[in-house]
DRENDRENDREN-521971 format. One record per residue (C-alpha): residue in one letter; z, x, y; residue number from 0. Coordinates in Angstrom, 2 decimals, decimal comma, padded with zeros to 5 digits. Example, Ala and Ser with C-alpha at 12.3 -4.5 7.8 and 13.67 -1.06 7.14 Angstrom:
A	007,80	012,30	-004,50	0
S	007,14	013,67	-001,06	1
// end
This chain:
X	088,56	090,52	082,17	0
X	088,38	094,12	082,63	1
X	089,30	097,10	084,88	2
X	087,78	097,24	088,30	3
X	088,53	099,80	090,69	4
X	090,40	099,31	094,56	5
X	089,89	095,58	094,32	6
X	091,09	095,16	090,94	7
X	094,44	096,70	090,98	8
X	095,61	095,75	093,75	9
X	098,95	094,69	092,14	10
X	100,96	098,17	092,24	11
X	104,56	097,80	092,49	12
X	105,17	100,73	094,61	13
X	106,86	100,25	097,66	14
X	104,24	099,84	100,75	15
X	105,02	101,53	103,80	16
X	107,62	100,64	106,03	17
X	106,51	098,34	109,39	18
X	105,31	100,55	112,30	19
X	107,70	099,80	115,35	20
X	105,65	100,05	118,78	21
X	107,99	100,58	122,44	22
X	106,39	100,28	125,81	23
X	106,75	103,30	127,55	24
X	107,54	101,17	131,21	25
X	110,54	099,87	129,27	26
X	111,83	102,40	127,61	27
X	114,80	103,33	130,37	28
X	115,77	099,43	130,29	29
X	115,93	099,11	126,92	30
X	117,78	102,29	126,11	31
X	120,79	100,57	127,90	32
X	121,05	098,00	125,63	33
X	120,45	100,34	121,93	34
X	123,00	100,52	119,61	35
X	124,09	103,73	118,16	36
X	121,51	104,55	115,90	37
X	119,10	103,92	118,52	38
X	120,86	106,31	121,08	39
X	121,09	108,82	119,01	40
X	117,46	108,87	117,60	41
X	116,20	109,40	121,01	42
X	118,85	112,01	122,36	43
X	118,25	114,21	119,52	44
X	114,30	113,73	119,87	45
X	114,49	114,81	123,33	46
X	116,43	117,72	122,12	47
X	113,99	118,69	120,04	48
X	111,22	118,31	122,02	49
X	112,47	120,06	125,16	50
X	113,66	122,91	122,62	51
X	110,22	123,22	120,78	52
X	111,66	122,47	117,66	53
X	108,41	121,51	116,31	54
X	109,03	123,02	112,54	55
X	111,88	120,52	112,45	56
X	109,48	117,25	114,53	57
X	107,84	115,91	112,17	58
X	110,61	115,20	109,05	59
X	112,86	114,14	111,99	60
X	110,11	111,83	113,22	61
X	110,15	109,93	109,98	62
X	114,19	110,07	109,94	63
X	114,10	108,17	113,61	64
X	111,47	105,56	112,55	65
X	113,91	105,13	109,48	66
X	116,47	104,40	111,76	67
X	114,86	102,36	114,05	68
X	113,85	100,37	111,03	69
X	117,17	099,98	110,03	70
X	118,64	099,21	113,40	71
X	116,07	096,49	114,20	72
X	117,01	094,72	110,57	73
X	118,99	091,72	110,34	74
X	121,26	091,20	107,30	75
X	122,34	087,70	105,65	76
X	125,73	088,33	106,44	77
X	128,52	085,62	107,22	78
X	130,83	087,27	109,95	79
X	133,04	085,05	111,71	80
X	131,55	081,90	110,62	81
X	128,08	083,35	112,44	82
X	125,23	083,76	109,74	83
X	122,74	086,38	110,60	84
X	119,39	086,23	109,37	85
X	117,59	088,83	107,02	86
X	115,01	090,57	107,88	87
X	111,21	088,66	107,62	88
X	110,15	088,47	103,59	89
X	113,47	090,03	102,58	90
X	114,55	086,39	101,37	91
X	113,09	083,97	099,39	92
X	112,20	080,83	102,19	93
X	109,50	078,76	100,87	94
X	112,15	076,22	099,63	95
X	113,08	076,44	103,28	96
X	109,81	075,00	104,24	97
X	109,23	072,74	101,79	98
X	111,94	070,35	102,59	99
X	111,14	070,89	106,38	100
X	107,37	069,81	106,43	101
X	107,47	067,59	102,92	102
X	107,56	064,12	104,91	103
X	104,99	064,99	107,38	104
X	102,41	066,50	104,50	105
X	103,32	063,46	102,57	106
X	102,45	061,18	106,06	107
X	099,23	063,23	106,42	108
X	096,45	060,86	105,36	109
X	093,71	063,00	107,88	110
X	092,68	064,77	103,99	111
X	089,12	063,50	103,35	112
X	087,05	064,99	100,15	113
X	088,49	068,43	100,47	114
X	087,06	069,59	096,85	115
X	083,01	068,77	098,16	116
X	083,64	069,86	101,76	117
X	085,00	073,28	100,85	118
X	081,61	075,28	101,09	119
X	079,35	075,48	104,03	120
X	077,95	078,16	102,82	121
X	077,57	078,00	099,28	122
X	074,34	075,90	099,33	123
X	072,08	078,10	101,39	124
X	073,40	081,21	099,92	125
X	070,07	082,01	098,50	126
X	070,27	084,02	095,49	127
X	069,72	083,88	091,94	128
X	070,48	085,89	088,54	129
X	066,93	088,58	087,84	130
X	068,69	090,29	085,35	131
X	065,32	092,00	083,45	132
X	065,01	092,83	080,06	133
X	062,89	095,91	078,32	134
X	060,33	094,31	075,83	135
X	059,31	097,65	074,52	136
X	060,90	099,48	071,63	137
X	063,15	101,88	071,39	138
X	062,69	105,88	070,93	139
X	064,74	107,76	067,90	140
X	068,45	107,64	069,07	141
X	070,18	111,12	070,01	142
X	073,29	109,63	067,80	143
X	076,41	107,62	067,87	144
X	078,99	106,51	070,48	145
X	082,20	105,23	069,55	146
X	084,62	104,18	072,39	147
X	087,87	102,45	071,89	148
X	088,53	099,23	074,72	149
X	092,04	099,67	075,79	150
X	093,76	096,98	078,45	151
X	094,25	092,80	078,11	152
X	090,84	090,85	078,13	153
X	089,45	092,05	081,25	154
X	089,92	095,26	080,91	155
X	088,88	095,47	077,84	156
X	085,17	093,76	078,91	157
X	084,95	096,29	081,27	158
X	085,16	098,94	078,69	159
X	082,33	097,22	076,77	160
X	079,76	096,98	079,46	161
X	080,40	100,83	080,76	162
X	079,84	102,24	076,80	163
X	076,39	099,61	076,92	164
X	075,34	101,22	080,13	165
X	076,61	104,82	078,79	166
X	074,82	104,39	075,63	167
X	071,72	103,08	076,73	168
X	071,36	105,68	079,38	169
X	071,80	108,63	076,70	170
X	070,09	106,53	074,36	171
X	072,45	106,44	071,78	172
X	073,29	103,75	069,48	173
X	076,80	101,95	070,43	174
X	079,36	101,36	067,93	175
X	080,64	097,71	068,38	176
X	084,04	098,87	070,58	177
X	087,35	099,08	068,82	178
X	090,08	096,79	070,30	179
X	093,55	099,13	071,52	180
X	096,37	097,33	070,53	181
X	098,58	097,12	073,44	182
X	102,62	096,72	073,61	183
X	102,42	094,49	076,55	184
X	099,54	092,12	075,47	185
X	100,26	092,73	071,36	186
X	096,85	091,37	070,42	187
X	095,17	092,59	066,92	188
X	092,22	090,50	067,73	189
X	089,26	092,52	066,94	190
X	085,68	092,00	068,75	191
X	084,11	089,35	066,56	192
X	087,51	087,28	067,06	193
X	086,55	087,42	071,05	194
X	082,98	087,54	070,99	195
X	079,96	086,31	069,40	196
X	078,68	089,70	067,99	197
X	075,73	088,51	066,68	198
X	074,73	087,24	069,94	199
X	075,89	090,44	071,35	200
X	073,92	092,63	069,24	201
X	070,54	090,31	069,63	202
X	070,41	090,14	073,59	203
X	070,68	094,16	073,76	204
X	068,36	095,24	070,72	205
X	065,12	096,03	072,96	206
X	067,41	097,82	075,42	207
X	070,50	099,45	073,40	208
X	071,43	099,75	069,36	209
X	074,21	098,52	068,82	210
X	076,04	098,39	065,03	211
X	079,09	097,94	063,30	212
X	079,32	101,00	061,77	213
X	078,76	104,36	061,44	214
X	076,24	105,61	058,29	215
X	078,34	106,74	055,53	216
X	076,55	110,27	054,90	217
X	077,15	110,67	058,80	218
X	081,10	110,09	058,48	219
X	081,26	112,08	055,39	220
X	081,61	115,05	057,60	221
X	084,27	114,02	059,39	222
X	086,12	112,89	055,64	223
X	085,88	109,12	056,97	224
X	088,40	109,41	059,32	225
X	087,65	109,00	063,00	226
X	090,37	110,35	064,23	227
X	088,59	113,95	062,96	228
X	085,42	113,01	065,32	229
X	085,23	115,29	068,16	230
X	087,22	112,75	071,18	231
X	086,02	113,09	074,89	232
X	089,02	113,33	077,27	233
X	087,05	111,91	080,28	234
X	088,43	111,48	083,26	235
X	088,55	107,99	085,56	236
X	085,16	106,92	087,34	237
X	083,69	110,32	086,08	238
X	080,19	109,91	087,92	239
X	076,79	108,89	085,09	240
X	075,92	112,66	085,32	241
X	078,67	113,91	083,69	242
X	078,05	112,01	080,87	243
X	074,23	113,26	081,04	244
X	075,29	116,87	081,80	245
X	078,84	117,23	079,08	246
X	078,92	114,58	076,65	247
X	075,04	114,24	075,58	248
X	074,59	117,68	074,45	249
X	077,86	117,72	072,51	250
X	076,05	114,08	071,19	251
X	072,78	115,85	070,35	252
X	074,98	118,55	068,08	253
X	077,64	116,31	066,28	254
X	075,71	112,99	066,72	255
X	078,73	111,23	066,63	256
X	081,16	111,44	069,06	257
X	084,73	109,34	070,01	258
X	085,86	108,45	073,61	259
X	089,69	107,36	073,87	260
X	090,41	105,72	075,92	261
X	087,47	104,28	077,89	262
X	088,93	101,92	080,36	263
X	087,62	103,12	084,10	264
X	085,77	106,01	082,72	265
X	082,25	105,50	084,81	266
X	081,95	105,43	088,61	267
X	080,80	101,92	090,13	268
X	078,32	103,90	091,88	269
X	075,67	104,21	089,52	270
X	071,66	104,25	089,20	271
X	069,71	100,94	089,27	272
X	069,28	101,55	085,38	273
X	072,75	101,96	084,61	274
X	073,82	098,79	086,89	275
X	070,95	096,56	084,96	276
X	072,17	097,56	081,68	277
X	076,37	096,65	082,74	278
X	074,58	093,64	084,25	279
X	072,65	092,31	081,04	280
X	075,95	093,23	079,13	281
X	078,14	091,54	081,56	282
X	076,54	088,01	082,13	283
X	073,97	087,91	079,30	284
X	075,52	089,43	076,03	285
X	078,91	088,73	076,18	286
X	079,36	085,04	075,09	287
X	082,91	084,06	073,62	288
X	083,31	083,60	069,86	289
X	082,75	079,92	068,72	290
X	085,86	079,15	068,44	291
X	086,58	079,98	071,51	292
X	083,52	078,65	073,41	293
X	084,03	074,76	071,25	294
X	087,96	074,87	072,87	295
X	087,14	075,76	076,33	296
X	084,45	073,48	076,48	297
X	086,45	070,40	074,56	298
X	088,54	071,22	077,96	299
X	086,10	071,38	080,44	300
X	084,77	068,07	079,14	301
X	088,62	066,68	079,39	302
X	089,29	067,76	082,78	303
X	085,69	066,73	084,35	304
X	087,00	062,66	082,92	305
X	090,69	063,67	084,19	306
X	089,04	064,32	087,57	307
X	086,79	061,05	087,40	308
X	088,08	059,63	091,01	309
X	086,70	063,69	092,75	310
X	083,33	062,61	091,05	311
X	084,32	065,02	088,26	312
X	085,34	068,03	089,90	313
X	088,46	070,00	090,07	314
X	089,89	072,99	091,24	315
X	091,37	075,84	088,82	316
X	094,00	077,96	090,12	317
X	094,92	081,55	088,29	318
X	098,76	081,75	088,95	319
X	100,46	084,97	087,94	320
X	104,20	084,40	087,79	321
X	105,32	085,46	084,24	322
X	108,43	087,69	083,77	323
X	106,57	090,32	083,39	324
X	104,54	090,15	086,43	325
X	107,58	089,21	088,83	326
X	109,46	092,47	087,30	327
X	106,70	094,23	087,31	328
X	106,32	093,81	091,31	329
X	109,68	094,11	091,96	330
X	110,14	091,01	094,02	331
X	113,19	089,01	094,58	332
X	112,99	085,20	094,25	333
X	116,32	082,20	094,52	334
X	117,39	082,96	090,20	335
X	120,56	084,68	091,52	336
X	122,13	086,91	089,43	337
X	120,34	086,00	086,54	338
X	116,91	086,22	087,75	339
X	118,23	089,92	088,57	340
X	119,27	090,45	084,65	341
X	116,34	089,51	083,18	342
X	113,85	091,76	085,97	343
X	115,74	094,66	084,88	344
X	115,82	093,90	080,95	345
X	111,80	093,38	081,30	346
X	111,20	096,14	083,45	347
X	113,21	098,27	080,92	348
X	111,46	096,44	077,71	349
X	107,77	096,88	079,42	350
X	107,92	100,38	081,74	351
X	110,85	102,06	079,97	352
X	112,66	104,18	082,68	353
X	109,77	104,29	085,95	354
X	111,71	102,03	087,73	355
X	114,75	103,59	087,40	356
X	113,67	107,18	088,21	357
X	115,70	109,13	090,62	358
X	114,72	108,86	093,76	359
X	112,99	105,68	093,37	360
X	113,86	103,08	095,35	361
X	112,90	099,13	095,20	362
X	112,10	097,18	097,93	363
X	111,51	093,63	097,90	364
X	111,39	092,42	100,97	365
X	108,89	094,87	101,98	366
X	106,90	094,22	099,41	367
X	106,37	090,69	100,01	368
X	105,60	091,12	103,76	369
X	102,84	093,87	102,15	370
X	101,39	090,91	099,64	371
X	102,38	092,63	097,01	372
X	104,91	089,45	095,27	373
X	103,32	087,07	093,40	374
X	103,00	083,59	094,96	375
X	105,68	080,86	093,46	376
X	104,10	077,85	091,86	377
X	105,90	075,76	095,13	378
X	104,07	078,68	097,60	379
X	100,63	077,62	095,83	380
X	101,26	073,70	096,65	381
X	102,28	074,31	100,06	382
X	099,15	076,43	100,58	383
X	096,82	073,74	098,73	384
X	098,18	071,32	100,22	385
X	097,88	072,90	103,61	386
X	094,14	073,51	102,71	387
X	093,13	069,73	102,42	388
X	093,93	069,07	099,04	389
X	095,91	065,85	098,56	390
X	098,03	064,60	095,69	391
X	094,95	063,08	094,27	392
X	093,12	066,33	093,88	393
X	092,66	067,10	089,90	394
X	093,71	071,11	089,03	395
X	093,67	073,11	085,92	396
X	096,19	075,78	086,05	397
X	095,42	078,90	084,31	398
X	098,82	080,85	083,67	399
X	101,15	082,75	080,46	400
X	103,91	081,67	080,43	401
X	105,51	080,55	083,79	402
X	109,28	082,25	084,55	403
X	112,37	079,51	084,50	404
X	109,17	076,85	084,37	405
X	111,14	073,82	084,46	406
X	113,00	075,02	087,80	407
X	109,94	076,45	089,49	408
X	107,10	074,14	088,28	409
X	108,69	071,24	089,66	410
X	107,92	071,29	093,24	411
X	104,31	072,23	092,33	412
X	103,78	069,04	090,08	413
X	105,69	066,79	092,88	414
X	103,10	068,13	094,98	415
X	100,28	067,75	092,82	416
X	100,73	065,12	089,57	417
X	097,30	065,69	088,14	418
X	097,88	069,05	087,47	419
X	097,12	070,23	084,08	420
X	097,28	073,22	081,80	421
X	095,43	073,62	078,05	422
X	098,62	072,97	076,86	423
X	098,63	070,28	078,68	424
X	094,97	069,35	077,77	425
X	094,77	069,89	073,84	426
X	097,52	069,21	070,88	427
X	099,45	072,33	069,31	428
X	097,30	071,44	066,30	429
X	094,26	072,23	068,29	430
X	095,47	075,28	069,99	431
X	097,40	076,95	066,92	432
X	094,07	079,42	066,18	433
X	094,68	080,87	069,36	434
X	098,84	080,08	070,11	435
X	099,81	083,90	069,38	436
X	096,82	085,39	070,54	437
X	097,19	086,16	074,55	438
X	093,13	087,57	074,69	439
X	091,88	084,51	073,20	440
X	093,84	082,11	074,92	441
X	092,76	083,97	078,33	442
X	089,54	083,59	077,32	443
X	089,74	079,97	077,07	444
X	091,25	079,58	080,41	445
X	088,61	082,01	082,10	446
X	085,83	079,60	080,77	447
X	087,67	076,50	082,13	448
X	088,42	078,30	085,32	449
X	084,84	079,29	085,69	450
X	083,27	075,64	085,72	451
X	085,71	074,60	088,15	452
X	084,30	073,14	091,34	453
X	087,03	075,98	093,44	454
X	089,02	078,85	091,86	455
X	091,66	079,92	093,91	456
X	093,06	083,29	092,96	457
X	097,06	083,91	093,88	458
X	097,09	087,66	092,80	459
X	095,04	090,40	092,21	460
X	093,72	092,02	088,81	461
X	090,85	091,68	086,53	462
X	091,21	088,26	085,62	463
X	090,21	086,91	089,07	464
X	088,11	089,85	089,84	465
X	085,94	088,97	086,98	466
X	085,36	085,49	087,96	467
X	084,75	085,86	091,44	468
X	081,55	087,90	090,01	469
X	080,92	085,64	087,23	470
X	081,00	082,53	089,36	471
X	078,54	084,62	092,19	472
X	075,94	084,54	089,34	473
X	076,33	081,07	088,70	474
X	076,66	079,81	092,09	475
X	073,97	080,95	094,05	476
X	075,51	084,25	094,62	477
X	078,46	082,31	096,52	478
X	081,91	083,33	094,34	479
X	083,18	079,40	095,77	480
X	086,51	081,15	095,52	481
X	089,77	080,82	097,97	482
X	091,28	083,95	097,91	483
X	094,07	083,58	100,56	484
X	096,12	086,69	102,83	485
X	098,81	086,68	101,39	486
X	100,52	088,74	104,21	487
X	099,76	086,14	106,49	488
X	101,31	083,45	103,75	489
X	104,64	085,85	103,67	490
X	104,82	085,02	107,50	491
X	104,40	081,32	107,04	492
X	106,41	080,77	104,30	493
X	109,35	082,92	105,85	494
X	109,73	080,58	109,03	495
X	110,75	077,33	107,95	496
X	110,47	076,03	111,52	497
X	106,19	076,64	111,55	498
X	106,25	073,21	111,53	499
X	103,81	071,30	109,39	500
X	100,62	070,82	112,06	501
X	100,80	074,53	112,88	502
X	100,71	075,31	108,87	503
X	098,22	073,42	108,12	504
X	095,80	074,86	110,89	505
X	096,84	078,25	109,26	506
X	095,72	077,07	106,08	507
X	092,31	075,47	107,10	508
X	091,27	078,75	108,81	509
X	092,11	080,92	105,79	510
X	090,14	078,67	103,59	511
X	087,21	078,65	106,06	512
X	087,53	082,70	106,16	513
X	087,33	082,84	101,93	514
X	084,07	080,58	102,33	515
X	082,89	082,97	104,77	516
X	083,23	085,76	102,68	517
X	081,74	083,70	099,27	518
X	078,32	086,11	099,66	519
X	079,01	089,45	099,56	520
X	077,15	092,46	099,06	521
X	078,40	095,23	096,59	522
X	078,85	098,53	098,46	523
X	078,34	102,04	096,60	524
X	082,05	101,86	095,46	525
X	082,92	098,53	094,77	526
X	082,58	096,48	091,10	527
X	079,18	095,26	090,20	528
X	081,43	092,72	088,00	529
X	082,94	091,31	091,09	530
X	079,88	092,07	093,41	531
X	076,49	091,34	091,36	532
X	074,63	090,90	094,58	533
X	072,22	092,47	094,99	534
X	072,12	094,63	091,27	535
X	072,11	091,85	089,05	536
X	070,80	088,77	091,23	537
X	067,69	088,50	093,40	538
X	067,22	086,83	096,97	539
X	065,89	083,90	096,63	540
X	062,27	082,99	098,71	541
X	062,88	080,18	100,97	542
X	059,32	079,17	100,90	543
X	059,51	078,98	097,11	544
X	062,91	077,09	097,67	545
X	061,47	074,19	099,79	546
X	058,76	074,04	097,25	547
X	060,93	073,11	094,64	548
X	063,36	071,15	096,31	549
X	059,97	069,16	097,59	550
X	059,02	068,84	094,47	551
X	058,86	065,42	092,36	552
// end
């Protein structure tokens, strides 16, 4: 739901570096023998070099060599005399591959028992709960107002909200409810009251922030009612607290008014205790969805807990992330053919007019996919599912936009897994038209359902996820009860179609037990309190007092 730094944008497009090539040194004379060309020549004019003392020219020749070592050790899908040569590992699209080769023995495999309820080892004696405290003493004369405009999807844009709370109480000044950027990718005009309850909102912070609708009238009379004539702070990203103590409150104290645009990312995760309790109590205390939205998402909670009636009413949500814009967006290449191919480059062009066509700049797929960097295929998240212990009777909510060439690539996915559901899926068109055009509202809806899940498995990095893995830490016990898979590892897997389906599935088990093992975490100095409450906004629990109360009548 909003912005979080390192862990939550971890979806760049940009190409990851090339594969480091290793050579034994005791081999290196037998192996020269049988280099091609390239090879030859790389080392012959590194010798060269090196015996010369050419050392202004080593290093951009160094990178020139491992460039053609790269190349030389790639394999192209090329039909040459009826021999086919393989590509090079992630450059194609395999999963398909794999899925024919291991479907009868996953189908055959009847060794699943209760995977949704024996998931978590951990999660039960994680030992912590939310201690979130609240100021029950009044507030002193306010130094003036703060008006900050939330830029980003849903996410994002809650991140925004919770850093001008923790801003504005810490400066004591009285918080404008945020102003909603329209965006050209997300094209939502829904405004804050649409998303949130702002009564609610306003309530839960009054002993510890102000927050109001609006500015006084004889305050914006200065400024001719316009805010676009109120003095705007150009801060820049993760700017530490004390710059907004040591630049923007005395320029508050002399205006009091002041604008910041844009907000998203503009306060460092490493922050005072008083600062992370305030982004806490905003976070997981004030911000409750809008009615509207809250009545939907439950109606659909409530529909998939009697959907999921045989798993004692639990299912798992998965967040899948393969719109068009996300697959162009990462540059990956997929099975669409020439067409897929079109439409990348038309939404590439309609979204990020001209950066991926820059001079110089160069797109590469394959690499990216051995990097983790492509989003997973709906048939890559059934084989890994699947591969993970959950069988065909295994109830799932998918959260998702709109998939890419659905009926082609949902198929295998819903073979694999016929209770699957989506809220369109879930609720009539009637039901869902006050929210149908509205992408922040109907994420918001599938974060709620996603939240109550029994497991959330995440397939791709960004705020979405990141938000819930905090948000479900809080609820949980501190334990996020989340399966967030490698999905290097998965490129590996899903690129040899001979694995084998034994061999997969012990792959699979081990990188769900690693995601349980990593359900408790603590947040470091840098990372996101909203993805890492422990130990800011949740206390340890006292195991003394916990066997009291589990001893209890």
């Amino acid at each position: 739901m909003h912005p979080i730094k390192t862990r939550l944008n971890n979806h760049s497009p940009s190409p990851p570096v090339s594969p480091r090539i290793r050579h034994s040194r005791s081999k290196t004379s037998a192996r020269f023998t049988h280099q091609s060309l390239p090879h030859r020549f790389a080392w012959i004019l590194l010798s060269l070099l090196i015996h010369r003392q050419g050392l202004f020219l080593f290093v951009p020749l160094l990178y020139f060599s491992g460039m053609v070592f790269y190349s030389g050790t790639m394999q192209f899908d090329v039909v040459s005399g009826g021999i086919q040569r393989s590509m090079a590992v992630g450059s194609v699209y395999r999963s398909p591959e794999l899925y024919v080769k291991v479907r009868g023995d996953m189908d055959a495999d009847n060794s699943t028992a209760d995977a949704i309820s024996s998931v978590w080892k951990r999660a039960k004696g994680a030992g912590w709960k939310p201690c979130i405290s609240k100021s029950s003493l009044g507030l002193p004369e306010s130094n003036g107002y703060i008006y900050v405009e939330a830029n980003g999807g849903l996410n994002q844009q809650r991140t925004s909200i919770c850093n001008a709370v923790a801003v504005a109480g810490y400066l004591n000044a009285t918080l404008v409810i945020p102003n909603f950027h329209f965006h050209s990718i997300w094209r939502d005009p829904s405004k804050f009251s649409d998303i949130y309850d702002e009564d609610f909102f306003v309530k839960t912070l009054e002993n510890d922030v102000r927050v109001v609708n609006t500015i006084p009238g004889y305050l914006m009379e200065r400024f001719d009612h316009n805010m676009s004539n109120v003095f705007n702070f150009k801060i820049k990203a993760w700017a530490p607290i004390r710059f907004y103590r040591d630049t923007v409150l005395p320029r508050l104290l002399e205006e009091k008014v002041i604008r910041i645009s844009p907000f998203a990312n503009r306060l460092s995760f490493d922050a005072p205790p008083e600062v992370q309790r305030l982004r806490c109590l905003a976070n997981y205390e004030a911000l409750r969805f809008s009615d509207p939205i809250y009545r939907m998402a439950e109606t659909l909670v409530s529909r998939m807990k009697e959907r999921s009636v045989n798993n004692g009413g639990k299912y798992i949500s998965v967040h899948l992330r393969f719109e068009e814009d996300m697959i162009a967006f990462s540059c990956c290449v997929y099975d669409g053919g020439r067409k897929e191919l079109e439409d990348m480059i038309a939404a590439r062009e309609r979204g990020w007019k001209g950066k991926f066509t820059k001079p110089g700049r160069i797109l590469q797929p394959g690499v990216n996919r051995v990097n983790g960097k492509c989003p997973l295929t709906p048939l890559e998240v059934g084989l890994m599912l699947r591969g993970m212990g959950f069988d065909r009777s295994t109830s799932i909510f998918l959260a998702s936009g709109h998939i890419y060439n659905s009926e082609r690539y949902m198929t295998p996915l819903l073979e694999m897994f016929p209770l699957l559901q989506t809220k369109e899926m879930l609720a009539s068109a009637e039901e869902l038209a006050p929210f149908k055009n509205y992408s922040s509202r109907m994420a918001a809806i599938d974060y709620t359902v996603c939240l109550h899940s029994e497991v959330f498995v995440t397939t791709q990095g960004g705020n979405f996820p990141h938000f819930l893995l905090g948000h479900r830490r809080y609820m949980y016990n501190g334990h996020a009860k989340t399966i967030r898979p490698d999905k290097r590892k998965l490129a590996l897997y899903f690129d040899n179609p001979n694995i084998g389906w034994r061999t997969f599935k012990r792959h699979m088990l081990g990188m769900r037990a690693h995601s349980d093992s990593k359900g408790v975490e603590l947040k470091r100095p840098n990372d996101s309190i909203y993805s890492f409450p422990c130990p800011n906004c949740m206390c340890h629990t006292n195991k003394t007092e916990d066997s009291k109360t589990s001893a209890a009548p």
